[in-house]
C-alpha positions in Angstrom: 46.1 18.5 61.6 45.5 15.2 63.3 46.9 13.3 60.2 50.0 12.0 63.0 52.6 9.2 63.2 51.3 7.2 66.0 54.7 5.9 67.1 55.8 9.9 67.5 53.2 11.5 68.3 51.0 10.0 70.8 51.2 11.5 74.1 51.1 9.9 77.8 48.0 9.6 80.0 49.6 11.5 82.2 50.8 14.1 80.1 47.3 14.9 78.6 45.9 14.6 82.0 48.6 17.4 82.7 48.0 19.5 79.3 44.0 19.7 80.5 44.4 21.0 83.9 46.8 23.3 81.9 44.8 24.9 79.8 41.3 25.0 81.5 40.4 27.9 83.7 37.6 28.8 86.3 34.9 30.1 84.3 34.3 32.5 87.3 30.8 33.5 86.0 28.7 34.1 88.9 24.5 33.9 89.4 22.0 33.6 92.6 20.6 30.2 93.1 17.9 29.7 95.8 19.0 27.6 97.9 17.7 24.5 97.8 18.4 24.7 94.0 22.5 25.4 94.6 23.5 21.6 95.3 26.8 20.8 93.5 27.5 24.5 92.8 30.3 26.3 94.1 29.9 29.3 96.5 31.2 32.8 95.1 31.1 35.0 98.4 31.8 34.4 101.9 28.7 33.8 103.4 28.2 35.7 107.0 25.4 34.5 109.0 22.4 36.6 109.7 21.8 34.7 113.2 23.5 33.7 116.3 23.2 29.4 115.5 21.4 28.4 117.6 19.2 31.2 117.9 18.8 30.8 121.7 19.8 28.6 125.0 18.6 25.0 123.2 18.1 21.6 125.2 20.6 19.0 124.0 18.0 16.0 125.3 14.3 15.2 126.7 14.7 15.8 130.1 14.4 18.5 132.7 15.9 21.9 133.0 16.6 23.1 136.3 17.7 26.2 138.4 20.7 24.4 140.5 19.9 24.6 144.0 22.0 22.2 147.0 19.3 19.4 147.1 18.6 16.8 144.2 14.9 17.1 144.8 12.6 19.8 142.6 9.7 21.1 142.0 8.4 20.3 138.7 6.2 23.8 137.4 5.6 22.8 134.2 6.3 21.7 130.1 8.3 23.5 127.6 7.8 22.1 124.2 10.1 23.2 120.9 8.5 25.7 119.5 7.5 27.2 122.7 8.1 31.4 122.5 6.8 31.7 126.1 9.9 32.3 128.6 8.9 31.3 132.2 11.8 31.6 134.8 12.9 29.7 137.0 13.4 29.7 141.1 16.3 27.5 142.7 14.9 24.1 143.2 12.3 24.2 140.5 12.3 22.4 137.2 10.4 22.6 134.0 10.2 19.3 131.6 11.8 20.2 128.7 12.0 18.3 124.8 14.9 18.4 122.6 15.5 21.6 120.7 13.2 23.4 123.5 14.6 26.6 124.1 15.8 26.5 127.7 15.3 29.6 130.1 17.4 31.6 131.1 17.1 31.1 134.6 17.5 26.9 133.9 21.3 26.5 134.6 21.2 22.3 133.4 19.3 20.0 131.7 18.9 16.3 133.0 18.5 13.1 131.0 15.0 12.0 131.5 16.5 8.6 132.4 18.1 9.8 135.6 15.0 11.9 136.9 12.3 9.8 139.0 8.9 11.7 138.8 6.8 11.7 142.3 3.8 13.9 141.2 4.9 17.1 141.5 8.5 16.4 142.2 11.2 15.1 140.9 14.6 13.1 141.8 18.2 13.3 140.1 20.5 10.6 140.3 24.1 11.4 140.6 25.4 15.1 140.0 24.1 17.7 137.6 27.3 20.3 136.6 26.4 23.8 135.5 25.2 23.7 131.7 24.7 20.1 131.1 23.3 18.8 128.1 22.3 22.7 126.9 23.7 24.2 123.4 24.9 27.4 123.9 23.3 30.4 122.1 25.9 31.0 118.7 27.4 27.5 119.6 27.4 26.7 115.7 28.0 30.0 114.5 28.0 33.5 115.7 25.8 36.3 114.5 28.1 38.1 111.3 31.1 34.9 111.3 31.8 33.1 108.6 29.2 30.5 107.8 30.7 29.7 104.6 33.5 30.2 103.0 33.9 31.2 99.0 35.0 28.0 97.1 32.4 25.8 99.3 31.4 23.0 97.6 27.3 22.9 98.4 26.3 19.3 99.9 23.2 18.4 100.9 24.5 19.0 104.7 25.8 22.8 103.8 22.3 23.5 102.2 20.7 22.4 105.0 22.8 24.3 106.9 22.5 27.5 104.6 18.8 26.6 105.8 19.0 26.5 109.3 20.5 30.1 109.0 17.3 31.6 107.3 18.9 32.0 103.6 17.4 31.7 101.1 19.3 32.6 98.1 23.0 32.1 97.2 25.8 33.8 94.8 27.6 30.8 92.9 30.0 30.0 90.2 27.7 29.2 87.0 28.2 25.7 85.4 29.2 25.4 82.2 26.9 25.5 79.3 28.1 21.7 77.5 27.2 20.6 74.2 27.7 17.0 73.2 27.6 16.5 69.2 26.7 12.8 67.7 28.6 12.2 63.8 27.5 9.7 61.5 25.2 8.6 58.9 24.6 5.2 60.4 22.7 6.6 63.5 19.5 6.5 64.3 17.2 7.8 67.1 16.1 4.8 69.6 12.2 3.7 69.0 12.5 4.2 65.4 12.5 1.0 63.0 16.4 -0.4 62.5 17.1 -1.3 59.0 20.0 -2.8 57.5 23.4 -0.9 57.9 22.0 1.4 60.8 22.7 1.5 64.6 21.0 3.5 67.6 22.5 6.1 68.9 23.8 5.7 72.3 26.8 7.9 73.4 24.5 11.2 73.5 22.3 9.6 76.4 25.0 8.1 77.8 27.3 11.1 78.1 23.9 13.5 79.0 23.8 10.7 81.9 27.2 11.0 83.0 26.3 14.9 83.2 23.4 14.8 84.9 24.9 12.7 87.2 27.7 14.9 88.1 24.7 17.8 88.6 25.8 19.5 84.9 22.5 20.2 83.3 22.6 23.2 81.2 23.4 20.7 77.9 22.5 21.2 74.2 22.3 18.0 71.9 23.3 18.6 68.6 23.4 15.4 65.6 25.6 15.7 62.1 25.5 13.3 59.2 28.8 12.8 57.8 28.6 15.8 55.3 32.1 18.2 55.6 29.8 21.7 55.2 27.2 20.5 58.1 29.8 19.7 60.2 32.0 22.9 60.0 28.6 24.6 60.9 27.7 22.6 63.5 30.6 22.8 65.3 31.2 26.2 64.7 27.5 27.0 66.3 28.5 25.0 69.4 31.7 26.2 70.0 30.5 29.9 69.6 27.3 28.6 72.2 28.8 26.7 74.9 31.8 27.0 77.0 32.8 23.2 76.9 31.8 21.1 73.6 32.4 17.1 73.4 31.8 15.2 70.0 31.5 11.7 69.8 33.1 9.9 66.4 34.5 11.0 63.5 37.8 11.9 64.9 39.7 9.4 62.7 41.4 9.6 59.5 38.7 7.9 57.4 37.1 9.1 54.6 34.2 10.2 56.3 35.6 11.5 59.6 35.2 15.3 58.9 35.7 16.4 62.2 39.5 17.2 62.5 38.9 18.9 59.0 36.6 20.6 60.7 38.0 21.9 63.7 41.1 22.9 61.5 38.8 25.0 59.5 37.2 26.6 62.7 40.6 27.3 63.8 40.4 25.6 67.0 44.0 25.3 68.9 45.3 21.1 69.0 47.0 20.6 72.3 47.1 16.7 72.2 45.6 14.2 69.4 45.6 10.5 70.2 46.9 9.1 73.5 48.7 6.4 74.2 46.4 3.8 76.0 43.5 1.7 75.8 40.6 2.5 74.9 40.4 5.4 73.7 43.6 6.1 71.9 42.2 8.7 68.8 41.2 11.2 71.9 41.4 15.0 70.5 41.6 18.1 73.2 41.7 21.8 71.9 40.5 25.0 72.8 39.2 28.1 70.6 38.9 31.3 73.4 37.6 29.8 76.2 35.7 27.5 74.5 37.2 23.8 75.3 36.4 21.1 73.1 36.6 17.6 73.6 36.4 14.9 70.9 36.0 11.9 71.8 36.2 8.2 70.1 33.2 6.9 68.7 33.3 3.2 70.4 30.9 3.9 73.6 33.3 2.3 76.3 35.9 4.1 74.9 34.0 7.5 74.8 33.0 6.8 78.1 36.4 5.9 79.8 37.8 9.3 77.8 34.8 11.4 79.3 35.6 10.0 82.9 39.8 10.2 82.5 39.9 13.6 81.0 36.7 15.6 80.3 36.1 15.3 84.2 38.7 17.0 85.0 37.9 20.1 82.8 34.7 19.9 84.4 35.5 20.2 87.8 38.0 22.7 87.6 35.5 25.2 85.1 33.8 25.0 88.4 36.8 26.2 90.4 36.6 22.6 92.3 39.9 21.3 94.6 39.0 17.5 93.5 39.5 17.2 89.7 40.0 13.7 89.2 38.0 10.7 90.2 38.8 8.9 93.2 41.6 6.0 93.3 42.2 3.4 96.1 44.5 0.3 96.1 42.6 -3.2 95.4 43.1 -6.8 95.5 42.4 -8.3 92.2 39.7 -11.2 92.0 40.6 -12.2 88.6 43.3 -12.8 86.2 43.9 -11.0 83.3 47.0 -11.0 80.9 47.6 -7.8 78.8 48.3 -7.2 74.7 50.0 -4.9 73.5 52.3 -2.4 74.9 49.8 0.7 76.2 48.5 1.6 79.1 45.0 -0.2 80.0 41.7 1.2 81.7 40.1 -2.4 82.2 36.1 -2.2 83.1 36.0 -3.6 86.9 33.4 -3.9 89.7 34.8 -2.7 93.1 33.6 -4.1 96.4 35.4 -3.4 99.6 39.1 -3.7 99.1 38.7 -6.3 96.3 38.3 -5.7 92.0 36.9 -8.1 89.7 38.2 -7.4 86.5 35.4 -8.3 83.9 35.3 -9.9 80.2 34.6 -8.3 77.4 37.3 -5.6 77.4 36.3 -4.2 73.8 36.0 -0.6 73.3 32.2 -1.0 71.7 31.3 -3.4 74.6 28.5 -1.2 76.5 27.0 -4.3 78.3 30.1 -4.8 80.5 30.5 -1.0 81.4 27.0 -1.3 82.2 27.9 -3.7 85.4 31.4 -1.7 86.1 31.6 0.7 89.2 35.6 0.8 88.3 38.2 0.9 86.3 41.4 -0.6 86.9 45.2 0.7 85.8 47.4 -1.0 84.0 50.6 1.0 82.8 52.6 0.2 80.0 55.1 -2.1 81.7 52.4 -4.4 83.1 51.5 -7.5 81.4 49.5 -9.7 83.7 47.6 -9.0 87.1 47.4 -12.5 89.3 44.6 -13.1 91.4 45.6 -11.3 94.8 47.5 -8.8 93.2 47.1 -4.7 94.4 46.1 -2.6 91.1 45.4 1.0 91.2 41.5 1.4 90.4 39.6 4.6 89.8 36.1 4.7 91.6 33.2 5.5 89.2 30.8 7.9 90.2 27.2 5.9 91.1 
């Protein structure tokens, strides 16, 4: 295993892009989440609602509600404030001033805009004509009492919580998110605030990648760290695979002496449905399962880690949510910069996006964290392009902020 001809056996981007949408399923696991804790999940059940939306007659607008009577002169009888419970009602020709989201009587027929009423003490005088139900939200006018509110599959917002809200709920029944463990290999790691000596680096892809999760709203993560040791591996992996329903591991996925993680994984069994991909960066990008388990491992150069986790471990994310959008956003650009190609693979090339226009950035290197760092993009180049002029439109895929 993984011991592969490059030449034969790398695959296409879009043929692994393909083989993960393949072979990653729904997890369909379902909890209750309050509420205002269900952002970013995915609804289970069709959600009826318990309430006519709104709950009563509600005034679009300050202004006045009326009882329609021939004249455009009223009598003003009072104030009705939101919030108000009390109900007065209303003769012909009389009016009550009214704020918006008041609950308008039922004998009020219209509300006026404020701005076409002149007050004369106790009576008042429209401008122009008032129809029958002006500027008043019906009772149900949202959503009727027992209609679908939501539908399963919903996607929960910020809006469609606040909406959830409006209707009195308080709890939901969602799709659980997938438990996700991200495993660091190699000796030359060490923990950031500790003292660097000679030979040793600070670990980076962990926080990176738990960033990337936490800002796509996956927070049920475990972090786990392996020296380069055959025996520790095999048991690490084998407790995070048997833990967690999605499992990415940064490094050690080459051939070297030291990489023990395709040993590894060949000794836990775990099924190889691609090794190494034709593009750049990222090229030594495993993907296998074991049950439901999927498992991710991912080059050990940050940008190309990073540029793997966005391409391809987003996907498997999204749709173990049972999501309709898998893959990150792409719009055409014009291209601010020049930038000639080597070699013959397909290119993710770090980018900053800005209203129709890409600047394609220097420092292109796979370990080059300080450029992704500025990037909000990444721009496309397939195998048969060798240069982008300035002015040129190039596919680019819209990072998440």
């Amino acid at each position: 295993m993984l011991i592969h001809n490059d030449i034969y056996n790398m695959i296409s981007i879009a043929q692994a892009i393909s083989t993960v949408k393949a072979n990653t399923n729904a997890l369909m696991k379902t909890t209750i989440k309050t509420v205002e804790k269900a952002g970013g999940y995915i609804l289970s059940k069709d959600i009826k609602s318990p309430i006519n939306m709104p709950p009563f007659n509600q005034s679009a607008m300050d202004g006045y509600a009326l009882s329609l009577h021939e004249s455009n002169t009223y009598r003003l009888m009072g104030e009705i404030q939101a919030g108000d419970e009390h109900q007065p009602i209303l003769k012909p020709g009389e009016a009550y001033r009214i704020f918006t989201g008041a609950a308008v009587p039922k004998t009020a027929n219209a509300v006026v805009m404020q701005e076409k009423v002149t007050v004369e003490k106790l009576l008042i005088k429209i401008e122009g004509d008032v129809s029958i139900n002006q500027n008043i939200r019906p009772l149900g006018e949202q959503v009727k009492y027992d209609d679908l509110a939501l539908k399963k599959g919903t996607k929960l917002t910020p809006a469609a919580i606040g909406f959830l809200a409006s209707l009195g709920i308080t709890t939901v029944s969602v799709y659980k998110k997938p438990s996700i463990a991200i495993i660091t290999t190699g000796n030359e790691l060490v923990e950031p605030g500790t003292n660097l000596k000679y030979g040793k680096i600070y670990e980076s892809n962990s926080k990176m990648l738990l960033s990337a999760l936490y800002n796509l709203k996956f927070y049920d993560i475990n972090l786990y760290n392996v020296a380069d040791n055959y025996g520790r591996t095999v048991a690490q992996l084998k407790t995070a695979i048997n833990e967690n329903d999605l499992v990415i591991i940064t490094g050690g996925i080459s051939v070297g002496d030291y990489d023990f993680v395709g040993r590894a994984l060949t000794e836990l069994h775990v099924e190889e449905l691609f090794y190494k991909v034709k593009q750049k960066p990222g090229k030594p990008l495993f993907y296998g399962k074991k049950g439901a388990t999927q498992v991710f491992a991912l080059p050990g150069n940050p940008a190309a880690a990073l540029t793997c986790f966005y391409v391809y471990v987003h996907i498997a994310l999204q749709q173990m949510m049972n999501r309709e959008d898998l893959e990150l956003k792409r719009v055409s650009a014009k291209s601010a910069t020049h930038f000639l190609k080597k070699g013959d693979r397909p290119q993710f090339l770090k980018a900053i996006y800005n209203n129709g226009e890409v600047e394609i950035l220097e420092g292109q290197s796979s370990a080059m964290q300080q450029t992704f760092a500025l990037a909000n993009a990444l721009v496309f180049m397939d195998e048969n392009a060798q240069e982008i002029t300035i002015g040129k439109t190039v596919e680019t895929i819209i990072l998440p902020e």
